[in-house]
Structure formats: structure tokens, C-alpha cells
C-alpha positions as CSV (number, residue, x, y, z in Angstrom):
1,X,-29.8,-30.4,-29.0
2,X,-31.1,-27.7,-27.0
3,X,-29.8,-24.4,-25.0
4,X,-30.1,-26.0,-21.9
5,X,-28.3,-29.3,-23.1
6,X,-25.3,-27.8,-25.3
7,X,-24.5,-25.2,-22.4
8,X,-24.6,-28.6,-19.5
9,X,-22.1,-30.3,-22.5
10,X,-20.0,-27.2,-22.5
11,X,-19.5,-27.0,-18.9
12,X,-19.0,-30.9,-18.3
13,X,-15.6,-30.4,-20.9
14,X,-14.3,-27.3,-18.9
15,X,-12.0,-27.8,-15.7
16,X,-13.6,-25.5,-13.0
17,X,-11.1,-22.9,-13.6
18,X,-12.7,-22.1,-17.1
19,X,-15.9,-19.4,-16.5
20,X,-18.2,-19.8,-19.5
21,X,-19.7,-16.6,-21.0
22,X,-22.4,-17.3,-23.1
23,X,-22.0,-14.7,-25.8
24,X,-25.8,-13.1,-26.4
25,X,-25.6,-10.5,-28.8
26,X,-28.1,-10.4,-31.6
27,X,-29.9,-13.4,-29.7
28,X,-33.7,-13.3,-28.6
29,X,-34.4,-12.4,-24.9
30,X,-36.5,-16.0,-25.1
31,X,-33.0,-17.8,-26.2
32,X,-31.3,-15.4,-23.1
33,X,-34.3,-16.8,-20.7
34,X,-33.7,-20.1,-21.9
35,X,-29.7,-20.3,-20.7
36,X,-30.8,-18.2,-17.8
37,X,-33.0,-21.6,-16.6
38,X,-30.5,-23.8,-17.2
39,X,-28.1,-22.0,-14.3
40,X,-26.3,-19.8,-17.1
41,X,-25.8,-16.4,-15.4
42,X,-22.8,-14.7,-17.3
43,X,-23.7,-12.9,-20.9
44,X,-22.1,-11.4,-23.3
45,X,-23.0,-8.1,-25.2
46,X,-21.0,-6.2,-27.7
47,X,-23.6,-3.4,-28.6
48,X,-24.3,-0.9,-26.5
49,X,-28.2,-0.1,-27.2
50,X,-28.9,-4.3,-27.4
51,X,-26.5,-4.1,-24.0
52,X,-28.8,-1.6,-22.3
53,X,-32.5,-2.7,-23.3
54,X,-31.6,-6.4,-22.2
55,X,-30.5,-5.6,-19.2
56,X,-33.7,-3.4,-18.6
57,X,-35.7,-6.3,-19.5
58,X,-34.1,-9.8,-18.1
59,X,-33.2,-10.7,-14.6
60,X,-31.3,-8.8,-12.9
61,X,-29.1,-11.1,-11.6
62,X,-27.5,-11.0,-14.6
63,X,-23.9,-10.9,-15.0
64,X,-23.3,-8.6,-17.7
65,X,-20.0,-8.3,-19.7
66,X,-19.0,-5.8,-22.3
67,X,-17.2,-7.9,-25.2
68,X,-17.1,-5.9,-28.7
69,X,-15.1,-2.4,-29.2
70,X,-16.6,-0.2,-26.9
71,X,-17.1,3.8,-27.4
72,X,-15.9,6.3,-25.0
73,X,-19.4,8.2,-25.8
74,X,-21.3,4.9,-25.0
75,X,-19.4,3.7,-22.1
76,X,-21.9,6.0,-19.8
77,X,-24.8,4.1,-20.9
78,X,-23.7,0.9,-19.7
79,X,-21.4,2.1,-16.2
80,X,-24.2,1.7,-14.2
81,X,-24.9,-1.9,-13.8
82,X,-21.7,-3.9,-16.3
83,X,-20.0,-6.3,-14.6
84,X,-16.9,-6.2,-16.6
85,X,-15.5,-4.9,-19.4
86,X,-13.0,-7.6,-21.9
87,X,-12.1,-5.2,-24.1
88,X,-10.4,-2.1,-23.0
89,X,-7.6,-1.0,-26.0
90,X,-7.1,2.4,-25.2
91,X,-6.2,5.3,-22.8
92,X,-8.8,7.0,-23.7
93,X,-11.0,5.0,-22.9
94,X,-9.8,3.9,-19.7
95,X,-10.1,7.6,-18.8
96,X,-13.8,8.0,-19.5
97,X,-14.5,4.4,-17.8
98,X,-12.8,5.8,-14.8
99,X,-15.0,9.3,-15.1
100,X,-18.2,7.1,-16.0
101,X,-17.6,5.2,-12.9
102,X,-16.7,7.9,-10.1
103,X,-20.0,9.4,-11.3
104,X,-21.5,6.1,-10.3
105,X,-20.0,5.4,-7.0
106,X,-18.4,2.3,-8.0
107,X,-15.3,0.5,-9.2
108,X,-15.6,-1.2,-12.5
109,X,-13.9,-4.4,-13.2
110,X,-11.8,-4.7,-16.8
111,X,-9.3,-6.2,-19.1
112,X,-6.9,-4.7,-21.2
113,X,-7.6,-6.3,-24.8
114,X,-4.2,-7.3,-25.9
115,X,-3.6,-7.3,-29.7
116,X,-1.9,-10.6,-30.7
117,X,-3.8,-11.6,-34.0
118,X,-1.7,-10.8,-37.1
119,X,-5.4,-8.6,-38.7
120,X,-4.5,-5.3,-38.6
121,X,-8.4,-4.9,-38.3
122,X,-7.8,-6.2,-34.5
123,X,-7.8,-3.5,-31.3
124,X,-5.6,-3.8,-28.8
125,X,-2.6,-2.8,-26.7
126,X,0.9,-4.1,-27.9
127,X,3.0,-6.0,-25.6
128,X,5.1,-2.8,-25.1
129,X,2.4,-0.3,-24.3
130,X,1.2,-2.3,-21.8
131,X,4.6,-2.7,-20.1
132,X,5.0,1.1,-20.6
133,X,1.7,2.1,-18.3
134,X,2.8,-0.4,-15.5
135,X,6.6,1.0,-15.4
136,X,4.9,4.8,-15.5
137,X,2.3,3.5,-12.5
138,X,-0.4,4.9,-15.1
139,X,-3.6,3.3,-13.5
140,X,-3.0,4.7,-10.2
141,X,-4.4,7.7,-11.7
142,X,-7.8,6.1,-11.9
143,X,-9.3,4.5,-8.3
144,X,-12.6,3.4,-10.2
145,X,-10.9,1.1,-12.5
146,X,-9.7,-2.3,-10.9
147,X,-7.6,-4.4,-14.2
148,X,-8.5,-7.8,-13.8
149,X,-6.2,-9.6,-16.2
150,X,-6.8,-9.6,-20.3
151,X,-8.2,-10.3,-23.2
152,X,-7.3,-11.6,-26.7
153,X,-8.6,-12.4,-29.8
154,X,-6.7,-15.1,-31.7
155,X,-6.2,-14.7,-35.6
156,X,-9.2,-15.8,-38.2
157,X,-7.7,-18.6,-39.3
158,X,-7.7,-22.8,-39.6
159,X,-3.9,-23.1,-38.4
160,X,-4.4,-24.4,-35.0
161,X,-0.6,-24.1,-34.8
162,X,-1.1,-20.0,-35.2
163,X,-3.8,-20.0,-33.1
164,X,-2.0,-21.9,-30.3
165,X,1.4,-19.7,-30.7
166,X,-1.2,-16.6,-30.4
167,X,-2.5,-17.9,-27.5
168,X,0.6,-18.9,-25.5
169,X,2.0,-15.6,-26.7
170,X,-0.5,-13.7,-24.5
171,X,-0.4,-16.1,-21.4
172,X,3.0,-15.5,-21.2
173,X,2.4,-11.8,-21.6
174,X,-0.5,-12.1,-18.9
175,X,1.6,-14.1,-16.2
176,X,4.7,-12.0,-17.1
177,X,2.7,-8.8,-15.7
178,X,1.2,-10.5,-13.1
179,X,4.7,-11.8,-11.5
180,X,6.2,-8.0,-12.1
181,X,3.2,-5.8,-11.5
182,X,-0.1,-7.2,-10.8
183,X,-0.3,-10.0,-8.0
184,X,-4.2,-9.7,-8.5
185,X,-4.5,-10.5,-11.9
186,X,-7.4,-13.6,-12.6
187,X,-8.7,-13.3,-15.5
188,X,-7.2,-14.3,-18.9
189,X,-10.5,-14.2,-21.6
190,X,-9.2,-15.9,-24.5
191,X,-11.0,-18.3,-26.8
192,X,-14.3,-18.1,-29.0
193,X,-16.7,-21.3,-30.1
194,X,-14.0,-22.3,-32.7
195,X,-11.3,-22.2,-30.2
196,X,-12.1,-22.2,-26.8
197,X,-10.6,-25.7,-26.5
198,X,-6.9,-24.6,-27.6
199,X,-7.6,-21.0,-25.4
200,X,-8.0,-24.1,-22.4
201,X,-5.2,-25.5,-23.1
202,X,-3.0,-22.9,-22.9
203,X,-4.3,-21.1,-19.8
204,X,-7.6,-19.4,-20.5
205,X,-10.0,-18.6,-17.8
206,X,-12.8,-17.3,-19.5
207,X,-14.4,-18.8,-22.8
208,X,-16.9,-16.9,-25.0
209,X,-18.9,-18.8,-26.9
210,X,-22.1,-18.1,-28.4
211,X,-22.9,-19.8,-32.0
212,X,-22.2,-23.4,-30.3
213,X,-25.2,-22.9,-28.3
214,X,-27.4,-21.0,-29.9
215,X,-26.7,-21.8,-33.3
216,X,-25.0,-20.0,-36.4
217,X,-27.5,-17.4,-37.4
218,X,-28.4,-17.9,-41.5
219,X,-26.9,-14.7,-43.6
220,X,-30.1,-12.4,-44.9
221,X,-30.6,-12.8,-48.7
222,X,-30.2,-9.8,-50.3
223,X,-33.4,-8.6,-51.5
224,X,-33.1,-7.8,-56.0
């Protein structure tokens, strides 16, 4: 099956609440073309350089969204055009997206990446942090950063049980904050090609998926 057909199968399963985000990175711009023809306009980057040089290159009607752990000394590189960024963990960086986008002249959309997966290679906000900066009024201090809603990452695992409990965790979490401090908040990102269909289920909005349509990438053979 091809891009164009796996990404139409994709969308026919989602309910029209669920955004797909075709997940780009390390892809060819000819596969990126390809999904672009077949209506796809939201991608997903998580280098910065790969980030920047496709967006010089492809349409510019491009949706583009920030995905992988992002820099605060790359974050000017990519203020200029990014439509939004999933995966804000720090104040730190939130404080040099807000200076990145002042400079710019515009607001930039993002998500606070929540950390529910039990790695402790994951980035992320705890539960209580995040409660913390809405009870201290923290992002009033920075007008050219509108939160959106959140992201998560579930654990690396083949317990679908763990991966649902993650993932209801954090929609809790998400409509918790919305009821008590953020009315505006649309946009829960959970769920990857493995599982996005659970992430549905229990109340995600955006799905990232990438290997499902363009196919798992073969590992390089280390040379003797």
C-alpha cells in the first residue's frame, strides 16, 4: 500500500476530532510531497536543521510541528514559521520561546509535554509542577506563548493495560487543568503508530504517526 492509501485508511478509522500528524523526520522530501498530494498538510519534525531545510524547500503551506526535545539555543531557528510546539518540558525553555517569539512579532502555539511513562529517559513536567505554574499565574509572564493543551508519551512497552492507565492518567490531568485554569485548552497529543488507537480511546486529539505510513526504516549494518 502506498502513502497516499495508508494515510486515506488512517483517516477513515479516526473520529473527526482526532488531527493526524504525519511524523516526517528522517523521511525524503519525495515521501513529504507524496502525503502532501494526498491532502496531508500537518508534519512532524524533531530535529531542528532537518526542521529548517524542509521547510525552506516544501510548500509553504505547511503545517509544521515541533515533536522531539527541543533546545533553547535551537528554538530561534525554527520561531519564525512553527506552527506548534508538542513538547515544551521546561521553564527554561518556555522563557526563550517567549523571547524567540516577541522578536518575531507573533504568538506561538505549544504544549506542555507531560511526563507520565515510567522511563526515567522521558522529559516532561510532573503532575505537580504543572499545577504549581497555574496556581503562581506563571504564563502570564510571557504574552507570545499561548498553551494549547499537552503532550505525552506513553511507556515503551506491550502492556496495553499500562499504556491505557498512562493514557487516562494524563486526560484526566489535561481536563483537570482545563476545568480549573485553562477554559481554552484543545489539544491533548497523545499516541504514536503503536498506539494511537488506545491514545483515541481515551481522549486524544492529535495522533503522530509516522512508520505506519512510510514504513519502518531498515537499521544500517555496521560496516567490519
Amino acid at each position: 500500500m502506498n502513502i497516499s492509501n495508508k494515510i486515506k485508511e488512517i483517516k477513515a478509522d479516526l473520529p473527526d476530532t482526532v488531527q493526524l500528524l504525519v511524523v516526517s523526520k528522517r523521511q525524503p522530501m519525495s515521501a513529504i510531497r507524496e502525503a502532501y498530494e494526498a491532502g496531508q498538510r500537518a508534519f512532524g519534525e524533531s530535529q531542528m536543521q532537518e526542521l529548517k531545510d524542509k521547510q525552506y524547500f516544501l510548500p509553504k503551506d505547511i503545517e509544521w510541528h515541533f515533536i522531539g526535545h527541543l533546545q533553547t539555543n535551537k528554538v530561534r531557528f525554527i520561531a519564525p514559521f512553527i506552527s506548534l510546539i508538542h513538547s515544551v518540558d521546561s521553564v527554561k525553555l518556555l522563557e526563550e520561546i517567549n523571547n524567540q517569539a516577541r522578536k518575531q512579532n507573533r504568538i506561538i502555539h505549544c504544549l506542555l509535554e507531560i511526563r507520565i511513562a515510567r522511563e526515567k529517559t522521558k522529559y516532561g513536567f510532573s503532575f505537580e509542577e504543572v499545577r504549581s505554574l497555574y496556581e503562581k499565574d506563571i504564563f502570564a509572564q510571557w504574552p507570545h506563548i499561548h498553551i494549547t493543551g499537552m503532550m505525552g508519551m506513553a511507556s515503551l512497552t506491550d502492556d496495553e493495560i499500562l499504556i491505557q492507565s498512562e493514557f487516562y492518567s494524563l486526560s484526566l490531568f489535561f481536563n483537570e487543568i482545563k476545568e480549573q485554569y485553562a477554559p481554552w485548552f484543545s489539544v491533548l497529543s497523545m499516541g504514536m503508530t503503536d498506539d494511537y488507537e488506545i491514545a483515541v480511546k481515551e481522549g486524544s486529539t492529535i495522533v503522530r504517526i509516522g512508520s505506519h505510513i512510510f514504513g519502518k526504516k531498515e537499521k544500517r549494518k555496521k560496516k567490519k
